[in-house]
TORMAR-293739 format. One record per atom (N, C-alpha, C): residue number from 1; atom name; x, y, z; residue in one letter. Coordinates in steps of 0.05 Angstrom, whole numbers, padded with zeros to 5 digits. Example, Ala and Ser with C-alpha at 12.3 -4.5 7.8 and 13.67 -1.06 7.14 Angstrom:
// TORMAR-293739
+-----+-------+--------+--------+--------+--------+
! num ! atome !      x !      y !      z ! residu !
+-----+-------+--------+--------+--------+--------+
!   1 !     N !  00264 ! -00114 !  00156 !      A !
!   1 !    CA !  00246 ! -00090 !  00156 !      A !
!   1 !     C !  00264 ! -00066 !  00156 !      A !
!   2 !     N !  00257 ! -00045 !  00142 !      S !
!   2 !    CA !  00273 ! -00021 !  00143 !      S !
!   2 !     C !  00258 !  00001 !  00157 !      S !
+-----+-------+--------+--------+--------+--------+
//
This chain:
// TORMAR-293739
+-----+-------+--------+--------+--------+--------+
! num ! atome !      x !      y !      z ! residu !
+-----+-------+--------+--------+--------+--------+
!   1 !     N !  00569 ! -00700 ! -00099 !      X !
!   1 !    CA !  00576 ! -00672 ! -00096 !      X !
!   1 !     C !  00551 ! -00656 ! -00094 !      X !
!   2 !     N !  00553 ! -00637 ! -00079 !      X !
!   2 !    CA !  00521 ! -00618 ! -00073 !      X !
!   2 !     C !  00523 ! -00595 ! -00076 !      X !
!   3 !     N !  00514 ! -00579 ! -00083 !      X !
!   3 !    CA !  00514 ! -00550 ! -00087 !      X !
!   3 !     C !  00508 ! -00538 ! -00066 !      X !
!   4 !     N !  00520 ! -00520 ! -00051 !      X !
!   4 !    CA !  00507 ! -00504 ! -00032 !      X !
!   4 !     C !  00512 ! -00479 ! -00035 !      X !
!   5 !     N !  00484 ! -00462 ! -00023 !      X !
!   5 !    CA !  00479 ! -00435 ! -00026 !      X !
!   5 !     C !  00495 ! -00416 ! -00020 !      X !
!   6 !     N !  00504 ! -00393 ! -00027 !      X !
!   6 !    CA !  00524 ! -00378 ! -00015 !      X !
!   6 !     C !  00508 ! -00364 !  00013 !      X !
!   7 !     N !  00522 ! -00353 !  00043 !      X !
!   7 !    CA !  00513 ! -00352 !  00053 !      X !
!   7 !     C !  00506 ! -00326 !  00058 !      X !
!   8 !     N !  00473 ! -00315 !  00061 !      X !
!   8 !    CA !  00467 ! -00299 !  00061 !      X !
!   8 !     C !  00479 ! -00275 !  00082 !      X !
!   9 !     N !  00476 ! -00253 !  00086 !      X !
!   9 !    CA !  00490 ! -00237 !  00095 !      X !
!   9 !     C !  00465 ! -00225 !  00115 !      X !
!  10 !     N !  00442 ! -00224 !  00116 !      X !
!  10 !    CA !  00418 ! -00215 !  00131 !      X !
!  10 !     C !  00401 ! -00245 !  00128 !      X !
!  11 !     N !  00381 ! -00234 !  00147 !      X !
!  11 !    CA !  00359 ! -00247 !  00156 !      X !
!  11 !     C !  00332 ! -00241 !  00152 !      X !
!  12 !     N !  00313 ! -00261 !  00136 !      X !
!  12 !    CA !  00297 ! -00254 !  00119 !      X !
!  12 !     C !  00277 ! -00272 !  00140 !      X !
!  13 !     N !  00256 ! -00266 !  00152 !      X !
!  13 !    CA !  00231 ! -00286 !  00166 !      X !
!  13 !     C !  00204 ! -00278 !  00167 !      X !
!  14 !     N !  00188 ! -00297 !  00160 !      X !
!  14 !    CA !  00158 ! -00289 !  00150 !      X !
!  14 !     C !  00141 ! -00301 !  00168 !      X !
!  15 !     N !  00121 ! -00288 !  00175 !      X !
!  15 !    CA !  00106 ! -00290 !  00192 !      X !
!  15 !     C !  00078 ! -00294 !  00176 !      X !
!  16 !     N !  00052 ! -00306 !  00180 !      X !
!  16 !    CA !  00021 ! -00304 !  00164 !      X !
!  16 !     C !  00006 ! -00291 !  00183 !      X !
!  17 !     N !  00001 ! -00266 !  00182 !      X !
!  17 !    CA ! -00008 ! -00255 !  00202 !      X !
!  17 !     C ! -00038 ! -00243 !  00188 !      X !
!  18 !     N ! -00060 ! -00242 !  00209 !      X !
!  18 !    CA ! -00090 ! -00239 !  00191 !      X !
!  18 !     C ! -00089 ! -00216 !  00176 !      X !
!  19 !     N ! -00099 ! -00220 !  00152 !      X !
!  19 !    CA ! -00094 ! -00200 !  00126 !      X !
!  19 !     C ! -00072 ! -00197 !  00115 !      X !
!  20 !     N ! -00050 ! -00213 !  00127 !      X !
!  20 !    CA ! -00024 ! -00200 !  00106 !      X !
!  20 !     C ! -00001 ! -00217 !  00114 !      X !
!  21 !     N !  00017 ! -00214 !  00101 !      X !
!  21 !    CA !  00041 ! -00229 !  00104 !      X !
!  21 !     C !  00064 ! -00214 !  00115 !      X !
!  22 !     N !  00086 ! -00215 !  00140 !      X !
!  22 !    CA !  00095 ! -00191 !  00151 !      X !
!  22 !     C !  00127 ! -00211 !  00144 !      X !
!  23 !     N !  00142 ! -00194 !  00132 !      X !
!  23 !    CA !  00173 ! -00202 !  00128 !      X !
!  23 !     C !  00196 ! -00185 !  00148 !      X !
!  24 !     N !  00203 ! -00188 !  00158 !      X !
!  24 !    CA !  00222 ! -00182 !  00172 !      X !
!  24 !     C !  00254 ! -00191 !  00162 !      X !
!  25 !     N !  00268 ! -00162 !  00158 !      X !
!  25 !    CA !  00293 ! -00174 !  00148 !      X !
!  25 !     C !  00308 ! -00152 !  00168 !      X !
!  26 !     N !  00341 ! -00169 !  00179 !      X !
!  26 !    CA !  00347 ! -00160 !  00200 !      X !
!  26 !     C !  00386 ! -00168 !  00186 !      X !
!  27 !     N !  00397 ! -00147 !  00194 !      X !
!  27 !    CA !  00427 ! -00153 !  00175 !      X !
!  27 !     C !  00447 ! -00131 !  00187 !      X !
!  28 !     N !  00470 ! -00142 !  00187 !      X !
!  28 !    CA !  00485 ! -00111 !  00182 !      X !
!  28 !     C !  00504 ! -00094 !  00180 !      X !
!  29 !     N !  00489 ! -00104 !  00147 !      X !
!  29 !    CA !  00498 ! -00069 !  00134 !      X !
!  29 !     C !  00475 ! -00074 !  00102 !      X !
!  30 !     N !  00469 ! -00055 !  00100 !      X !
!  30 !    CA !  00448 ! -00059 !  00063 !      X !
!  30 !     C !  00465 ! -00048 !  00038 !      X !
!  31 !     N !  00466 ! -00066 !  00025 !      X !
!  31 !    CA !  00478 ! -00054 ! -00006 !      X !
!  31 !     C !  00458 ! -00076 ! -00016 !      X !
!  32 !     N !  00467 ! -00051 ! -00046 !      X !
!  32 !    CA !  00446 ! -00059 ! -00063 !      X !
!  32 !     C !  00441 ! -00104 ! -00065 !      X !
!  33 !     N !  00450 ! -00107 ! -00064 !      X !
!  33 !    CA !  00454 ! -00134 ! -00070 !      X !
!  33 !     C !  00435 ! -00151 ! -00045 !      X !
!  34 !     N !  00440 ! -00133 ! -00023 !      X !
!  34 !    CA !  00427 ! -00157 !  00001 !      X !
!  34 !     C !  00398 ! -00145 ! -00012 !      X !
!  35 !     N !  00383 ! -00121 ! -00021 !      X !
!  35 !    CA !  00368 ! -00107 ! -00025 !      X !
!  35 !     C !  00351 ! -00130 ! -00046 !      X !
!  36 !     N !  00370 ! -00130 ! -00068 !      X !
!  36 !    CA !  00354 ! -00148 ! -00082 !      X !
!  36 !     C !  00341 ! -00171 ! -00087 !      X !
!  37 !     N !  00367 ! -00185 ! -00068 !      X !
!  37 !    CA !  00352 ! -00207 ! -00058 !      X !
!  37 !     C !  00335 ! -00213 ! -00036 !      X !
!  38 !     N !  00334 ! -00201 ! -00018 !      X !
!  38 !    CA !  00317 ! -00205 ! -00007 !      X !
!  38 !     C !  00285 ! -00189 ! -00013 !      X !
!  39 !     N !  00279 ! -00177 ! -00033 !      X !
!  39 !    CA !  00260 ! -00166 ! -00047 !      X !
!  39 !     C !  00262 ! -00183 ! -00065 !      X !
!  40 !     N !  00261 ! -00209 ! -00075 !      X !
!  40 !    CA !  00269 ! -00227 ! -00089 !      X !
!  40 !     C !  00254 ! -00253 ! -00068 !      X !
!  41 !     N !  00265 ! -00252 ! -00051 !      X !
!  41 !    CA !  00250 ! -00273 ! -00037 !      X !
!  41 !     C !  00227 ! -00267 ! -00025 !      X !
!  42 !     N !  00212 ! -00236 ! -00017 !      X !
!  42 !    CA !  00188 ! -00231 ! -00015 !      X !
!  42 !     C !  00170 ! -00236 ! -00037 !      X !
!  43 !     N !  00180 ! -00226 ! -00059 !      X !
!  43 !    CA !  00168 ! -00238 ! -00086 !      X !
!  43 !     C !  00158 ! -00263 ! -00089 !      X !
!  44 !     N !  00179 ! -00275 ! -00089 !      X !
!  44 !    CA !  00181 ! -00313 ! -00090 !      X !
!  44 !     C !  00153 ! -00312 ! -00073 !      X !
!  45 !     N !  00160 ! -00307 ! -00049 !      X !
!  45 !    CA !  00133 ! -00326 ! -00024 !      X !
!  45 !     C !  00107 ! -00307 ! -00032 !      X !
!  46 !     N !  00108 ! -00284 ! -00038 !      X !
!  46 !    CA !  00085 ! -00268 ! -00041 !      X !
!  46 !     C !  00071 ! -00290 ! -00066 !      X !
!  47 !     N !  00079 ! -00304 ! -00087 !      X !
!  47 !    CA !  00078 ! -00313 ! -00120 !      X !
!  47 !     C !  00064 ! -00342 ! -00102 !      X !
!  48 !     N !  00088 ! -00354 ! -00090 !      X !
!  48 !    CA !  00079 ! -00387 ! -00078 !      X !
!  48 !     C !  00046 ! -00390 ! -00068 !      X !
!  49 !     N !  00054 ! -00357 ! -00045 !      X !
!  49 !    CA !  00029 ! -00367 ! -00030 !      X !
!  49 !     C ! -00001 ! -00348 ! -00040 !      X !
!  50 !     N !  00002 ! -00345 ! -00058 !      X !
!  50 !    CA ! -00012 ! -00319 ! -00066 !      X !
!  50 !     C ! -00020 ! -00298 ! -00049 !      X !
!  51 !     N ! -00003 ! -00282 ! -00039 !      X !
!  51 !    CA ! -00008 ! -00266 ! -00028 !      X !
!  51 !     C ! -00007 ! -00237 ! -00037 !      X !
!  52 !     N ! -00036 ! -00224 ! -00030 !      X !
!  52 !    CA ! -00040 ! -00192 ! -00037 !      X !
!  52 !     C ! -00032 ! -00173 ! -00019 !      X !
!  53 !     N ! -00024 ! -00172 !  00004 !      X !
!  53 !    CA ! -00012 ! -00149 !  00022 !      X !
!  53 !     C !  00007 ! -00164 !  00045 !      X !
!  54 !     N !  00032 ! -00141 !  00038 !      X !
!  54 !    CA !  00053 ! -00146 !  00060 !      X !
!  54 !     C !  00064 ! -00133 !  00072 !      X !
!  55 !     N !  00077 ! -00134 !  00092 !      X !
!  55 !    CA !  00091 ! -00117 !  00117 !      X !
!  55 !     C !  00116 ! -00118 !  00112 !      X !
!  56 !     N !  00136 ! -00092 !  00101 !      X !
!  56 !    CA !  00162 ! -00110 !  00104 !      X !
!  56 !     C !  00173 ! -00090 !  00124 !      X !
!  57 !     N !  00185 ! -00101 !  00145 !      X !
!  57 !    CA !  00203 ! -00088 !  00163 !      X !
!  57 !     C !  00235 ! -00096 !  00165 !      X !
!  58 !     N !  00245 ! -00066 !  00163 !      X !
!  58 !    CA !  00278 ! -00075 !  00147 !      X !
!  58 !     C !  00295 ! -00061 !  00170 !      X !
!  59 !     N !  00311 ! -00079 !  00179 !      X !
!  59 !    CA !  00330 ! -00070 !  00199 !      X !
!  59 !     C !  00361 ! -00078 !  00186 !      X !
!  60 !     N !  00369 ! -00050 !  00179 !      X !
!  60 !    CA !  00395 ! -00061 !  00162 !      X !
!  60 !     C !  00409 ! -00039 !  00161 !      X !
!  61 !     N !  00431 ! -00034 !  00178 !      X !
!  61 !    CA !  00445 ! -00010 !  00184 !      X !
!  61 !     C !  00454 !  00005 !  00161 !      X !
!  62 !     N !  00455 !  00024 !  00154 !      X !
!  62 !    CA !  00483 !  00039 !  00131 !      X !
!  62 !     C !  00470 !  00053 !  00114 !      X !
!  63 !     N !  00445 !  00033 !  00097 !      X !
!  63 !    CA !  00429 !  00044 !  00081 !      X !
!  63 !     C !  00444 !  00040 !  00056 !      X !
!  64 !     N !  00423 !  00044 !  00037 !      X !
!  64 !    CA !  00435 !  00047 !  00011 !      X !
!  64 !     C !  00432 !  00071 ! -00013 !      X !
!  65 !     N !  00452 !  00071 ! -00026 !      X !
!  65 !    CA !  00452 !  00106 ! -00042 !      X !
!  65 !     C !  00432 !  00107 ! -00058 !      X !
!  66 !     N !  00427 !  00131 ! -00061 !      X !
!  66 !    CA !  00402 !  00141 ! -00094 !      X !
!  66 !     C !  00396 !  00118 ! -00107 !      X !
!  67 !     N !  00430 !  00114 ! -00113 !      X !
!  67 !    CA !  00424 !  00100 ! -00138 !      X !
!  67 !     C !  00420 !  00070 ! -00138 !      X !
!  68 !     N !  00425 !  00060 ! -00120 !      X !
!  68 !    CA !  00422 !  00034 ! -00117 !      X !
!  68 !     C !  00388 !  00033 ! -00117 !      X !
!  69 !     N !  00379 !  00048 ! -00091 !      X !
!  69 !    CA !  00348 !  00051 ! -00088 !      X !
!  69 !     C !  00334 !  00057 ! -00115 !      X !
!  70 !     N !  00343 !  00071 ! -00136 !      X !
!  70 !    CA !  00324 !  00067 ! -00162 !      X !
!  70 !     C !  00334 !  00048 ! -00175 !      X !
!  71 !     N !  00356 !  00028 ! -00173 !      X !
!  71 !    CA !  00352 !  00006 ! -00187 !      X !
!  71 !     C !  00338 ! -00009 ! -00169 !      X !
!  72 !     N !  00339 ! -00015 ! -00146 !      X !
!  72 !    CA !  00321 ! -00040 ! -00134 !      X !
!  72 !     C !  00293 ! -00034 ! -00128 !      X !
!  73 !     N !  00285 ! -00002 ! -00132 !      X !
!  73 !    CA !  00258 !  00000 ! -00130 !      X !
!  73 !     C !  00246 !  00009 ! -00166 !      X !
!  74 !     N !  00262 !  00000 ! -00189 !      X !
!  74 !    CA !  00253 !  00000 ! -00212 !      X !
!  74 !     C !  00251 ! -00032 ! -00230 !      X !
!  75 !     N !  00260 ! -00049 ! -00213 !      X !
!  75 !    CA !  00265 ! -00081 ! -00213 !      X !
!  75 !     C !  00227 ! -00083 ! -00200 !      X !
!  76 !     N !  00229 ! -00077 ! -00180 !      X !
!  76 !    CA !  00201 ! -00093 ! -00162 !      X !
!  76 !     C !  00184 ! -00104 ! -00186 !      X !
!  77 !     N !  00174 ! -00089 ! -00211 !      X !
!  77 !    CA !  00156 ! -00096 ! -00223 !      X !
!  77 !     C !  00154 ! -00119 ! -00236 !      X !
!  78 !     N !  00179 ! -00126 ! -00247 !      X !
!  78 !    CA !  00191 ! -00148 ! -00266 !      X !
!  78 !     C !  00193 ! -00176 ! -00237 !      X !
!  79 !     N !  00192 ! -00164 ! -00210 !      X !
!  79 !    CA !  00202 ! -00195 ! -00189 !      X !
!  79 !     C !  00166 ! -00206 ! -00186 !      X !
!  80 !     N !  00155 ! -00188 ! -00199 !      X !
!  80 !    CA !  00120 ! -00195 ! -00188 !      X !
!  80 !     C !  00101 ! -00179 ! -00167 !      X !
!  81 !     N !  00114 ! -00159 ! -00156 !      X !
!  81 !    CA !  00102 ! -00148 ! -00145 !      X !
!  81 !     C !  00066 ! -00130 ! -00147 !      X !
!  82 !     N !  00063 ! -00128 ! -00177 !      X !
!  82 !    CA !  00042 ! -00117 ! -00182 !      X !
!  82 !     C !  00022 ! -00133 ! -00175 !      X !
!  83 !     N !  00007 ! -00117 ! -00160 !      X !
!  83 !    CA ! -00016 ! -00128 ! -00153 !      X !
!  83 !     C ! -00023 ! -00134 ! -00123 !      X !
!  84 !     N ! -00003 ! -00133 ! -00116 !      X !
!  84 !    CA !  00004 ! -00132 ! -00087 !      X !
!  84 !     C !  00003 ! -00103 ! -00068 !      X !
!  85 !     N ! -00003 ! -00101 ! -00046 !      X !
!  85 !    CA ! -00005 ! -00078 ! -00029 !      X !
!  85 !     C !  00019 ! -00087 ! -00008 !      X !
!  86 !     N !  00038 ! -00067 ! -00017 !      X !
!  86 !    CA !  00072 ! -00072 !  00005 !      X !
!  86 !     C !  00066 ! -00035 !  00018 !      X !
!  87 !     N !  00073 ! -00045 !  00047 !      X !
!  87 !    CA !  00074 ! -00030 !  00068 !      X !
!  87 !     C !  00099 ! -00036 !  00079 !      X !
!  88 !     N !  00109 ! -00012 !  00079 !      X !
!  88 !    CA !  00150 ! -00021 !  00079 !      X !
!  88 !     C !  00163 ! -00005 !  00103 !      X !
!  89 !     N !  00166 ! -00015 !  00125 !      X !
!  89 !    CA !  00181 !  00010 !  00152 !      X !
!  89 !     C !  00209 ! -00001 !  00155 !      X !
!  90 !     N !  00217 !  00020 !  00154 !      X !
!  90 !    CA !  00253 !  00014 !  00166 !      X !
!  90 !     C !  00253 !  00032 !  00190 !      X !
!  91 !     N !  00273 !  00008 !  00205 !      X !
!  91 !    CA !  00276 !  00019 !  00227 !      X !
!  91 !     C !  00296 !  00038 !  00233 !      X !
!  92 !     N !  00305 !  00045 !  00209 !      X !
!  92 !    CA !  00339 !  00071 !  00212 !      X !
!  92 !     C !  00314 !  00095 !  00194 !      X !
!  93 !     N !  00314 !  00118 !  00215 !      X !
!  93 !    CA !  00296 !  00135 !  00217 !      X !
!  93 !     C !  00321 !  00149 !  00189 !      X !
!  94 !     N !  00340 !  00151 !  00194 !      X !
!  94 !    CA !  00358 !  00171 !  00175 !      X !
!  94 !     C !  00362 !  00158 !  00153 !      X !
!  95 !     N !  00347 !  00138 !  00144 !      X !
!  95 !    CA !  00338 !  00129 !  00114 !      X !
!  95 !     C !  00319 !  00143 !  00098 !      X !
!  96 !     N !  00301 !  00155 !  00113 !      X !
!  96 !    CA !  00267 !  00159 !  00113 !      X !
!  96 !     C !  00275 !  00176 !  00083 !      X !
!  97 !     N !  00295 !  00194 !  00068 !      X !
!  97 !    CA !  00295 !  00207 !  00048 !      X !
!  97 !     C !  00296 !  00180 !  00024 !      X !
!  98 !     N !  00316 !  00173 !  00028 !      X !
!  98 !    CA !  00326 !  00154 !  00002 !      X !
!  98 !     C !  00298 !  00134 !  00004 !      X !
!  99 !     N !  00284 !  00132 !  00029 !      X !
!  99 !    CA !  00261 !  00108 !  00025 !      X !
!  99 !     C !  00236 !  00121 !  00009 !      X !
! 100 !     N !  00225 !  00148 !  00014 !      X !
! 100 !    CA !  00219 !  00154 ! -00006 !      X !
! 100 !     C !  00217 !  00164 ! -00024 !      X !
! 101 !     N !  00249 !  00163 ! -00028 !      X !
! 101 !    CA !  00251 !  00170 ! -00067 !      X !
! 101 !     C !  00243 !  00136 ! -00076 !      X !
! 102 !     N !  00253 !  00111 ! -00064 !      X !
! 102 !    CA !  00251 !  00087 ! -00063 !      X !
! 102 !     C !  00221 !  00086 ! -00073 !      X !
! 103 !     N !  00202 !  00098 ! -00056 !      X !
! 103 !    CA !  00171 !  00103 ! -00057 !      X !
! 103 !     C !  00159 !  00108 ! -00086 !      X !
! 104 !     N !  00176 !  00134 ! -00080 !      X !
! 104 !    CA !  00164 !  00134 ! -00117 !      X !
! 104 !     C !  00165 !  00134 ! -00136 !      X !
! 105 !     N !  00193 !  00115 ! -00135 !      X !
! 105 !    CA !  00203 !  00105 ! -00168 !      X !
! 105 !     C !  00179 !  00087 ! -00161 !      X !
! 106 !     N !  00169 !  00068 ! -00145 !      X !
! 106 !    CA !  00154 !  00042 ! -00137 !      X !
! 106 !     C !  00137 !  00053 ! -00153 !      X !
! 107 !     N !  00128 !  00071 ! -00137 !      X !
! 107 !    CA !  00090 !  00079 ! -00147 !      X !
! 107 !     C !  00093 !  00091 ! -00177 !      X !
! 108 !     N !  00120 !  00106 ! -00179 !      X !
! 108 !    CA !  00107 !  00113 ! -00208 !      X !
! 108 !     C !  00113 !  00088 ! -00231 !      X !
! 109 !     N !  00123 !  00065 ! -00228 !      X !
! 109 !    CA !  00115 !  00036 ! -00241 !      X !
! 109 !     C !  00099 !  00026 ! -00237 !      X !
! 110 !     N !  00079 !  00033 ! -00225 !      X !
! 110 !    CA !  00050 !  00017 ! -00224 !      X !
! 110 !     C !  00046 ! -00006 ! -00195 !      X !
! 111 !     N !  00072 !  00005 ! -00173 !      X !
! 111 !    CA !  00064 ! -00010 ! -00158 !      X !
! 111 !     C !  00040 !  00011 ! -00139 !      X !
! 112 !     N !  00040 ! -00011 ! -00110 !      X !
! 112 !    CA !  00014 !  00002 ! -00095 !      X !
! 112 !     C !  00031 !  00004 ! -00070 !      X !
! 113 !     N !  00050 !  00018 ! -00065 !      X !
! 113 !    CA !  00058 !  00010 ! -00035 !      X !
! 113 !     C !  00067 !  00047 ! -00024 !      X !
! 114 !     N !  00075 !  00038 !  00008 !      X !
! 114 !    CA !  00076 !  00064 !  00017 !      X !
! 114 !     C !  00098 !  00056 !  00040 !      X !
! 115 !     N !  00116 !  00083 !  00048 !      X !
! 115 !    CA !  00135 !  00081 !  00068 !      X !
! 115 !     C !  00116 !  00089 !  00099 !      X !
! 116 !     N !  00127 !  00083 !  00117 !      X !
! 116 !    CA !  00118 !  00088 !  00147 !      X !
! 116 !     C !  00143 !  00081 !  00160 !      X !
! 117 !     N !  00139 !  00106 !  00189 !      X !
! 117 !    CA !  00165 !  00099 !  00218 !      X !
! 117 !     C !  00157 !  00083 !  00232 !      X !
! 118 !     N !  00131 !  00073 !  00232 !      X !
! 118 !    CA !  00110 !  00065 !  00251 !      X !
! 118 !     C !  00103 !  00037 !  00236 !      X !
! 119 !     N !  00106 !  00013 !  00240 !      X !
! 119 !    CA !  00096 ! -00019 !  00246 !      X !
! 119 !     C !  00062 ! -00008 !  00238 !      X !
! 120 !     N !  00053 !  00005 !  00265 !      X !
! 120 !    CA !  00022 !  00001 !  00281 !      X !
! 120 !     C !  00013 !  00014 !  00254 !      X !
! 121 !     N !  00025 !  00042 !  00244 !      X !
! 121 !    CA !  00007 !  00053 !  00225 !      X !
! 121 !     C !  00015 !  00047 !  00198 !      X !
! 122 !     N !  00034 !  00033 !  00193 !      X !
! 122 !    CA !  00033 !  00011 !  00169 !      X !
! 122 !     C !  00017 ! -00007 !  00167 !      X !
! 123 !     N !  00011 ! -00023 !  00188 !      X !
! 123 !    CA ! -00010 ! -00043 !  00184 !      X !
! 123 !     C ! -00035 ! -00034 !  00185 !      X !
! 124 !     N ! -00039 ! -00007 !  00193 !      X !
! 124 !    CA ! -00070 !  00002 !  00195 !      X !
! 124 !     C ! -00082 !  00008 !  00171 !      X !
! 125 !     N ! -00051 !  00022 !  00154 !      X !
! 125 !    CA ! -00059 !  00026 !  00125 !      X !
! 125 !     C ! -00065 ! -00002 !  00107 !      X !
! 126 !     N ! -00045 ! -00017 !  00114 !      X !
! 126 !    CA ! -00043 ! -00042 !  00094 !      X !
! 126 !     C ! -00081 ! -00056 !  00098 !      X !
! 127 !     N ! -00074 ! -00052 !  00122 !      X !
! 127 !    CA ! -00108 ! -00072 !  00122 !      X !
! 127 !     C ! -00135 ! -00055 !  00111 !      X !
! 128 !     N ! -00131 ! -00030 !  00114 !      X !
! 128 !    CA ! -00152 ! -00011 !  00101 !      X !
! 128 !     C ! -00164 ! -00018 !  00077 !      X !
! 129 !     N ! -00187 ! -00012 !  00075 !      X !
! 129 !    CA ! -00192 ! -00016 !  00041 !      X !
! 129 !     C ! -00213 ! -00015 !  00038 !      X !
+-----+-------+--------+--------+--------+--------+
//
């Protein structure tokens, strides 16, 4: 008898790109739940491979409410994220509010990360330093 995984509902794929690690998650529709896990599996590979800065680009139609966004952006600290530099773009421009209230529950837990519309000027920040 074998256990198998339930099947995920989005698409989570990682790329090692110079200076940073770029995740791409692609799905659709976001509630809190696809949210967590797959911020759960950036964690995981960020922890495996020791990685200090990442790209995450989120394509996931619908969005998710207030409140979901301050639980899954008041979790990050406890999945491992500290210490890490996350550079986070979604591609649904009519998120851009709830992403950064998302922003700064993050930052005001002690993470280091920042929202962008822009890929090019996410990664210009992420590599900065």
């Amino acid at each position: 008898m074998s256990i198998e995984e339930p099947a995920k509902s989005y698409n989570l794929t990682f790329e090692e790109r110079e200076g940073y690690l770029f995740a791409g998650v692609t799905g659709e529709a976001d509630n809190i739940e696809i949210s967590s896990q797959y911020w759960k599996e950036i964690a995981d590979k960020c922890k495996t491979d020791a990685i200090k800065k990442v790209l995450i680009v989120e394509d996931l139609p619908g969005g998710a409410s207030m409140t979901d966004v301050y639980e899954v952006a008041s979790a990050l600290p406890q999945l491992g994220f500290f210490g890490i530099k996350i550079a986070f773009v979604d591609a649904h421009l009519d998120q851009q509010d709830v992403n950064e209230f998302g922003e700064l529950v993050a930052v005001n837990r002690g993470l280091y990360g920042k929202i962008f519309n822009d890929v090019s000027e996410a990664e210009k920040w992420l590599l900065a330093d």
